[in-house]
C-alpha positions in Angstrom: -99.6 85.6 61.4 -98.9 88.6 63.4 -100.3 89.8 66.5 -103.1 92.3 65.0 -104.2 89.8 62.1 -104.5 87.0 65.2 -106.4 89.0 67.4 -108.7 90.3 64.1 -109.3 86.2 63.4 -110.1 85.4 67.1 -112.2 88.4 67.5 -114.1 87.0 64.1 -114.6 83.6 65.2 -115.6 85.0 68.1 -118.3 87.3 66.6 -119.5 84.6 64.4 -120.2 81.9 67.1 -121.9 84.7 69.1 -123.9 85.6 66.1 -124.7 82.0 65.5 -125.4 80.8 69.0 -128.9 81.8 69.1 -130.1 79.7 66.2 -128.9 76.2 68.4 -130.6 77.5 70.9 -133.5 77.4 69.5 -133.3 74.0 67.8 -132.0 72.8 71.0 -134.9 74.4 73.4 -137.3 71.1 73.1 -134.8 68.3 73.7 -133.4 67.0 76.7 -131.1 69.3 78.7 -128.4 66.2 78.5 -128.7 66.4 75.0 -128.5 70.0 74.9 -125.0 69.9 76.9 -123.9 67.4 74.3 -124.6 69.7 71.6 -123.4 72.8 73.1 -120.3 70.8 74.3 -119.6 69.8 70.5 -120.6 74.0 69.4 -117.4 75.0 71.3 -115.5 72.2 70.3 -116.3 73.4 67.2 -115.3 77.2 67.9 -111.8 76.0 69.4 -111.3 73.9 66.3 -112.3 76.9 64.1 -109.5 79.2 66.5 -107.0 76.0 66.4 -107.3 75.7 62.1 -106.6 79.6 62.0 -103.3 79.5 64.1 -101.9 76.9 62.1 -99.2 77.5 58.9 -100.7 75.2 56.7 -103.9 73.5 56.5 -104.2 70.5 58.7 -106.1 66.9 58.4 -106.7 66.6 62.1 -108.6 70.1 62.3 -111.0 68.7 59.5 -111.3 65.3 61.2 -112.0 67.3 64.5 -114.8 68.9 63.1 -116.1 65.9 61.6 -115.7 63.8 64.9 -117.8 66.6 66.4 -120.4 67.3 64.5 -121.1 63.8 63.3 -120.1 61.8 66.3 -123.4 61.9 67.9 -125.9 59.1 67.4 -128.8 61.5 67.9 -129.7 62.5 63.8 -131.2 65.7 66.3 -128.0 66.9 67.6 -126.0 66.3 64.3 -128.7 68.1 62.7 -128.5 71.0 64.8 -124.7 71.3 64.5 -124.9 71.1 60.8 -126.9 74.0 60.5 -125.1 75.7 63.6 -121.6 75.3 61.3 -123.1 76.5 58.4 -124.7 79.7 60.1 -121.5 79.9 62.0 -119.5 80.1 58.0 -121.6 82.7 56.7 -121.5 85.1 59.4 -117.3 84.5 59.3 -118.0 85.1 55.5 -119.6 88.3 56.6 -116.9 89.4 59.2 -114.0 89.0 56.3 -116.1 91.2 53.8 -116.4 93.8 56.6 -112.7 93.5 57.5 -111.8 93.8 53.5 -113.9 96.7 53.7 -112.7 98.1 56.7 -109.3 98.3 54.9 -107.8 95.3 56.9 -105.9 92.8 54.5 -105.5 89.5 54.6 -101.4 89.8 55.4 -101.5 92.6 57.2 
């Protein structure tokens, strides 16, 4: 991956956990700030993982078990809950940064 493409896929995780941060928020507002820190904890574990799967060559097992372990890991059925839906927000608006890259004229091995 060169330079440009990198910083394009950082810059769209980026812009995706931004863009999907609001919505834990707000399922996170009524519990527990402790279990609030968990949860955003496990939200930018999530983001690194999301940044660590796009560096690497080939896909990689331990990014998927990562993302398991962090989503599911919890025994509170509130904060896996909330990261379920914060991962699947988080995957359409990265779905919705690569449509306006392809339309931008930015290609996938450029």
């Amino acid at each position: 991956m060169t330079d440009s493409s990198r910083q394009l896929v950082q810059k769209g995780i980026d812009q995706a956990y931004k863009a999907a941060l609001p919505l834990l928020h707000a399922r996170l507002d009524l519990l527990p700030e402790e279990v609030q820190n968990l949860a955003l904890q496990s939200a930018e574990g999530l983001r690194l993982c999301l940044l660590g799967q796009a560096e690497a060559v080939v896909p990689n097992a331990e990014f998927q078990d990562s993302l398991i372990r962090l989503i599911f890991g919890h025994g509170d059925p509130r904060i896996v809950g909330a990261l379920r839906d914060f991962l699947e927000t988080l995957n359409i608006y990265l779905r919705e940064v690569r449509t306006s890259l392809v339309s931008e004229g930015h290609r996938k091995d450029s």
